[in-house]
N, C-alpha and C positions, 0 to 999 in steps of 0.2 A: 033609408039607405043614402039618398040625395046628401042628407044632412051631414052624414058622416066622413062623403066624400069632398065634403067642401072644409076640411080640418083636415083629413088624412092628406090629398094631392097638395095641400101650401108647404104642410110638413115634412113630405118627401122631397121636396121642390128645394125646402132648404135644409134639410139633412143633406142631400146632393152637394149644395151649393157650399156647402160648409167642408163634407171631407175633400171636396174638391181645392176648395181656397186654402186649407191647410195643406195640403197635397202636393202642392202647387209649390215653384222653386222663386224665390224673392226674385230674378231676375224676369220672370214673365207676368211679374204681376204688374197692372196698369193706372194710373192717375190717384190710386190714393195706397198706403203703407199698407200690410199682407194684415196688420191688428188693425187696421180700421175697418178694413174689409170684412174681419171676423165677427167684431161688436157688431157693424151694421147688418149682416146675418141672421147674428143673433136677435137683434132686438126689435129690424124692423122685417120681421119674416116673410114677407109678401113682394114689400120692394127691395129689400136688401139682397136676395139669391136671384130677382131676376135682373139686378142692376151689374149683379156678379157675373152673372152667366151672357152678357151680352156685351159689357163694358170693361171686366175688372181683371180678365187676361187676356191676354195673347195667345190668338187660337188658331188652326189651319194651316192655312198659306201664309197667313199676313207672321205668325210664329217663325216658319222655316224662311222667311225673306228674310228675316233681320240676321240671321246665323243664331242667336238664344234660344229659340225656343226647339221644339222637337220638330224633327224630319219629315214632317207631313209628307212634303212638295219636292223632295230629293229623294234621287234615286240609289246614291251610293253612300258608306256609312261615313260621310262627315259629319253628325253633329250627333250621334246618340237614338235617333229613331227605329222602331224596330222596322223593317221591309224584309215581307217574306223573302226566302230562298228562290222561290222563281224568279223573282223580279232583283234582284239582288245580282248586279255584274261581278262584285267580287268573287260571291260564292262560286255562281257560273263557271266565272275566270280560273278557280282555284279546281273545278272536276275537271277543266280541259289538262290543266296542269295534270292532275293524277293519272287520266288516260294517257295525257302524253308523256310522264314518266315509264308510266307499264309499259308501253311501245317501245320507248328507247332500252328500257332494260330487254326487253326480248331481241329489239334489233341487235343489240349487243351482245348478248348470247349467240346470237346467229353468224354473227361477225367472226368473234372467237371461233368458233366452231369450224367455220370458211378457212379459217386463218390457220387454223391448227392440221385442218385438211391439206389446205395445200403447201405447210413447212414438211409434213408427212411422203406428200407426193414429188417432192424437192429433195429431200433425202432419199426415197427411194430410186429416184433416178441418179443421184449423185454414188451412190451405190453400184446402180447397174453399168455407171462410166469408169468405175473404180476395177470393178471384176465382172466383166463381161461373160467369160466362161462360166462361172456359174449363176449366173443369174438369169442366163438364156435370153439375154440381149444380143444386141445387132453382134455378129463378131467377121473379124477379115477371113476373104477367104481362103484357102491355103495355097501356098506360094507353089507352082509348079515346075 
């Protein structure tokens, strides 16, 4: 079983290293071209995917410093990283937005409503100034 695992972990080690270096955008790749990196993969299996894996891109923080590589190390979506929804200010940004749309459409509703009340309550008095007798408003009272 020993035996078998000392072929199988180099060979996963550089199956890894390999779809990884293909995978991988020519801009984050490091000190030697993205096919020299593949041949030496290939052919020296043991040093080639750990020389990849530790030398042959731009990974982390040191990726997200330079602005190329992915967003490790930032928080908002400048360069293409994925950052969950919780951690994500946009997102955040954008449900404060929808709650505070729904609030302004009800306050507005509410508004109209106020408004429509008291043009209501404005004509009924404009009304009761108009025809006192019957409306059973204030009226003078008769001359003696």
């Amino acid at each position: 079983m020993l035996r078998v695992l000392m072929y199988l972990v180099p060979l996963a080690l550089a199956i890894y290293a390999l779809v990884d270096c293909i995978s991988t955008k020519d801009e984050e790749v490091r000190h030697l071209p993205k096919l020299i990196w593949i041949l030496l993969i290939v052919f020296a299996w043991i040093i080639g995917p750990i020389a990849w894996i530790f030398v042959g891109r731009q990974r982390g923080a040191a990726a997200g410093a330079t602005g190329s590589g992915p967003a490790f190390g930032r928080r908002s979506g400048g360069g293409g990283g994925w950052v969950a929804p919780d951690d994500n200010p946009d997102f955040l940004r954008s449900l404060n937005d929808e709650k505070q749309r729904e609030e302004n459409a009800k306050d507005k509703e509410l508004l109209e409503s106020w408004e429509e009340d008291l043009r209501r309550r404005e004509e009924d008095l404009r009304q009761q100034d108009r025809n006192p007798d019957e409306s059973g408003g204030p009226q003078d009272p008769p001359a003696k």
